[in-house]
N, C-alpha and C positions, 0 to 999 in steps of 0.2 A: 504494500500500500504506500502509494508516495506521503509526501507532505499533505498535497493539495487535498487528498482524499480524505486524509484524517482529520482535517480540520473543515469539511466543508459542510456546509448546513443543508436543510432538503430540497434545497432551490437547484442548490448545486449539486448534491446527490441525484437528482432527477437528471439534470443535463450531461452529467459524468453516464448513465445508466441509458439513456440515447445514445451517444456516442458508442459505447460497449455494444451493445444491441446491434447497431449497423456494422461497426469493427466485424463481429459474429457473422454478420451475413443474416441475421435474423431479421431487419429490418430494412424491405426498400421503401424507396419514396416515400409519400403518407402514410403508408397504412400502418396500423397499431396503435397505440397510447400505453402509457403510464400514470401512475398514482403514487402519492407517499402520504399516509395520515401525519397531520401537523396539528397537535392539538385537538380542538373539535370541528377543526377544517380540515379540508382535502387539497394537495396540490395536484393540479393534472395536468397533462400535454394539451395544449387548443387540440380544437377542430383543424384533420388538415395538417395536419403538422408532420416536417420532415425531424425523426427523431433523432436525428444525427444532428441537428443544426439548432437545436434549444435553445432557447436566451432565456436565462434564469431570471430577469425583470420581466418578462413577457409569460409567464404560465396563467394558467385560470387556478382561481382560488374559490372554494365553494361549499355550502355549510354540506351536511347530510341529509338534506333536506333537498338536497340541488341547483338549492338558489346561487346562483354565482355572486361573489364577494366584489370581485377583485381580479383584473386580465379580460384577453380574448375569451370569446365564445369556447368551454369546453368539449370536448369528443360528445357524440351523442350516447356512447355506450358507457357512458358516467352509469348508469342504473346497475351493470352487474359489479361492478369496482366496489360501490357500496354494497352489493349485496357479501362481498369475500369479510369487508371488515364487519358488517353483522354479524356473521358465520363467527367467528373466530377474532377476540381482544386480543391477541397475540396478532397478527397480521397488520402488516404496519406498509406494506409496497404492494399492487400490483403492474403486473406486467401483462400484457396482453398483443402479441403479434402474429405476422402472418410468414411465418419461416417454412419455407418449400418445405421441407422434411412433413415439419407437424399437418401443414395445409394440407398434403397428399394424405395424409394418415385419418384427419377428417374427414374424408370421404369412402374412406373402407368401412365395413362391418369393424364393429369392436369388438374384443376379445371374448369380453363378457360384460355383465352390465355396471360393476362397478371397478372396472380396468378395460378402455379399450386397450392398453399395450399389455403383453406378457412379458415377464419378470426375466428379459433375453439378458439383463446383462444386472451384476453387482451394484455397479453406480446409479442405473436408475433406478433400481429400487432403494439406494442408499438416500440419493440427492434430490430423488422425485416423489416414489412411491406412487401408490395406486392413483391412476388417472381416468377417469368416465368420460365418456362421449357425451356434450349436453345436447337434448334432439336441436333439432334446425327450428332459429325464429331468426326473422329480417333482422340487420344490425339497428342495437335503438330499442329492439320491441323490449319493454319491460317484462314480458312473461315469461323471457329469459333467466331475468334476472333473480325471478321468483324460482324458478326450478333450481338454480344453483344454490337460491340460500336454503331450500328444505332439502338435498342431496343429505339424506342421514345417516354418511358417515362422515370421517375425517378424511382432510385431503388436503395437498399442496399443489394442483393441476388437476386442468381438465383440458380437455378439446371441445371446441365448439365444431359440433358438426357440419360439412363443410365450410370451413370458415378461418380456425387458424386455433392458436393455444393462448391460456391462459395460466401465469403461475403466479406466486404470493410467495411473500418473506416476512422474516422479522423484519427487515431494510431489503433496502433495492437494490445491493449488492446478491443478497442470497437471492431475491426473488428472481433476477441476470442469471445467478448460476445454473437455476434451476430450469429456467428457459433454454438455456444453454445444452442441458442434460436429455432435456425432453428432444431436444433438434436431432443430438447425438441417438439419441435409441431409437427416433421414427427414422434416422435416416438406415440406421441397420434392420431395421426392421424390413423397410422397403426394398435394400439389397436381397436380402433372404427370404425374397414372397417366393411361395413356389416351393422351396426346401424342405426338407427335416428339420424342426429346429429341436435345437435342448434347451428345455427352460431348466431356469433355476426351480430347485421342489418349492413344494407352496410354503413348508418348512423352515426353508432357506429363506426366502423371499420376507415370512415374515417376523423372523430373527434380526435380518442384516436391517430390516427397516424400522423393526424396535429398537436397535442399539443405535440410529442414526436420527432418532427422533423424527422418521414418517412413519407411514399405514402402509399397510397391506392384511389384507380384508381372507381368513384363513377358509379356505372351501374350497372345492371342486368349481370349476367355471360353472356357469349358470346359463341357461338358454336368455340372450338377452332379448329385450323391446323391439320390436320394426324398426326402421330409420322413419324419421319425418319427412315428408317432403315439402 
């Protein structure tokens, strides 16, 4: 972590966490947004926003209610961002982008209903853990935002069905990383359609994700839900 990192406040935390995101390749041109909880405000990315090119005087500021404070016009999809930090007092950043990997993965069947990816690899059960497919609503539609906040289990990701990934942090460093992780296993994932795979046992999967502080949900896969259209 340099200087600038460890001394910088949410403003700058935001704009440091665009820049990373695009570095990643997770991030082109507009699409996406971010959040960092500030008190009993929200900071977020505008509407429209290239998240590589932030200007930490320039974010929308906004109670939980959605009224904007302060800045540009925020993302329209303000409604699920608040629905992660209902879900969960511990959740302090979302991330939300449209990274080939996870976008392609969006649009497959999920594995099961409370994991579209299987447990292919250590780290993303360690830095991910279990991630759901939320069905399909237009971007904006609040009844999105409802079905993520009743999801009754625990979770640090999800996929929005055709559409792109979402992940959460303590900060926007881990909630980066975690995005970071989710790109890394959809894109193995998408190497090895077709194959034999070996998954980690369900055993394993929900060991490594207890000693690493996620979920993994212990059961036989489950016949999941239709996809929406």
């Amino acid at each position: 972590m340099t200087s600038t990192e460890a001394t910088a406040g949410p403003r700058e935390e935001l704009v440091l966490a665009g820049r990373s995101l695009t570095a990643n390749g997770l991030s082109r041109g507009s699409a996406g947004n971010l959040s960092v909880r500030e008190g009993d405000h929200l900071l977020m990315s505008p509407t429209g926003s290239d998240l590589g090119s932030l200007v930490a005087a320039s974010l929308s500021v906004l109670d939980f209610e959605g009224n904007l404070l302060e800045g540009p016009r925020p993302s329209k999809e303000f409604p699920f961002h608040r629905a992660f930090y209902r879900r969960d007092r511990s959740t302090n950043a979302v991330v939300h982008v449209h990274s080939p990997a996870a976008m392609a993965v969006s649009c497959l069947e999920p594995w099961t209903e409370w994991s579209a990816i299987p447990p292919l690899t250590p780290y993303f059960v360690m830095r991910v853990g279990q991630t759901p497919l939320v069905p399909y609503a237009d971007p904006g539609d609040p009844s999105q935002a409802d079905w993520i906040e009743a999801i009754p289990f625990p979770l640090h990701a999800v996929l929005l069905q055709n559409h792109g990934a979402i992940t959460v942090g303590r900060d926007l460093a881990e909630a980066v990383d975690t995005a970071v992780e989710l790109e890394q296993v959809c894109d193995t994932l998408l190497r090895t359609a077709g194959l034999p795979k070996r998954l980690l046992s369900q055993e394993t999967a929900v060991r490594l994700a207890g000693k690493y502080g996620r979920h993994w949900t212990l059961g036989q896969p489950a016949a999941v839900p239709p996809a929406h259209s």
